[in-house]
C-alpha angles and dihedrals in degrees: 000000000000111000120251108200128060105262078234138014136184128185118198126195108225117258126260117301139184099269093054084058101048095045080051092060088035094057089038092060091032100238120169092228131040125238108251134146103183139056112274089248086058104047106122131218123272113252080248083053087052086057103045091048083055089050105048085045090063083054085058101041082047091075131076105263094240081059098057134073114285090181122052134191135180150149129284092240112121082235102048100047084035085057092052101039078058097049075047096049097049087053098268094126145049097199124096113232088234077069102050110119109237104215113176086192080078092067128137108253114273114243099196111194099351084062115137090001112128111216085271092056090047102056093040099052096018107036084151093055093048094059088045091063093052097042090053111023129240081277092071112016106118106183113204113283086359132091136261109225082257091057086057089044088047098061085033087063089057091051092049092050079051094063103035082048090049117011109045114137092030137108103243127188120193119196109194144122139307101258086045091062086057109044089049081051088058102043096039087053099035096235135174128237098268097038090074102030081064087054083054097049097053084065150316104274107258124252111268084356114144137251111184130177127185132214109259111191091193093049102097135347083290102024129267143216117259122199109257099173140002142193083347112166097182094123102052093050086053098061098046091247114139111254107228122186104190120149115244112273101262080066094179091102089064 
């Protein structure tokens, strides 16, 4: 029977980027909006996010090439494929950019009209939001033209069926966004809502820190993917680049 599953997967939050930097001073000077030119699909990363990305692709480069992903797969977002054509640049990969699979299912969770508003920002201009999201928990709260977290996980159902269709057997890398990381946690685990939101509370997934399953033959009728490493910054300390854990600008999904 052909194998489903990669026989390894690893999933990589992009590194810093500018937006991460500038919700950080918003929050800091407790300002309702943060300070972003760009779309949120053109934010690019910080010069600390550069360096992290470096680092964590000597990691890769570290490894025997039949060790490391031969296939790659990240979201359309400048910093995230930013994030991987660097991996790619410092000998991490052996894919060619001109071979990255572009998968806008890997997309940061849109914020709709709570985009680039800090807390402060979100109480003062959407009260009602605000209550909506207690009432119903970060799970649930869709805020209007924006995604629940099972929206995210919906459209994250299809691009798994994508890998296991296309990709079993592979070594498969995903560079995506923090609450991308998660929701894959809690599809490829089968876990409940407050299973991972217990992950999440425990703390915001680092920037370039590492997510890796394995291939396990005996896990399931077929086999199944177990959970090796999560959230692991190892590389980056390593390598003397600062570790940084900031949500992602449109700050409403934490």
């Amino acid at each position: 029977m052909q194998q489903r599953w990669p026989d390894r997967l690893w999933i990589v939050r992009h590194g810093e980027s500018a937006g991460n930097v500038a919700r950080d001073a918003a929050q800091t000077a407790g300002l309702p909006r943060i300070d972003i030119v760009e779309r949120d699909v053109d934010v690019p990363l910080s010069p600390l996010g550069e360096r992290q990305s470096d680092a964590l692709g000597r990691w890769f480069a570290a490894m025997a090439e039949e060790e490391r992903p031969d296939v790659v797969l990240t979201s359309p977002y400048r910093r995230a494929m930013s994030t991987a054509e660097r991996l790619h640049r410092m000998g991490g990969l052996p894919v060619a950019p001109a071979d990255f699979v572009i998968d806008e299912r890997l997309r940061e969770k849109e914020f709709g009209v709570l985009d680039r508003l800090t807390r402060h920002g979100i109480e003062a201009e959407f009260p009602d939001q605000a209550e909506f999201r207690r009432l119903l928990g970060k799970f649930y709260h869709r805020p209007p033209g924006g995604e629940s977290w099972c929206d995210v996980i919906l459209r994250l159902r299809s691009a798994l069926d994508t890998v296991s269709l296309h990709h079993g057997g592979r070594r498969v890398l995903i560079v995506g966004h923090q609450v991308v990381v998660l929701c894959l946690r809690y599809l490829l685990e089968n876990l409940t809502e407050d299973g991972i939101l217990a992950i999440d509370a425990e703390g915001d997934v680092a920037n370039c820190s590492v997510t890796e399953y394995r291939f396990d033959p005996g896990a399931g009728a077929r086999g199944g993917l177990l959970l090796h490493r999560y959230n692991v910054v190892a590389p980056l300390e390593e390598a003397g680049a600062a570790v940084t854990a900031e949500p992602d600008a449109a700050i409403a999904a934490r």
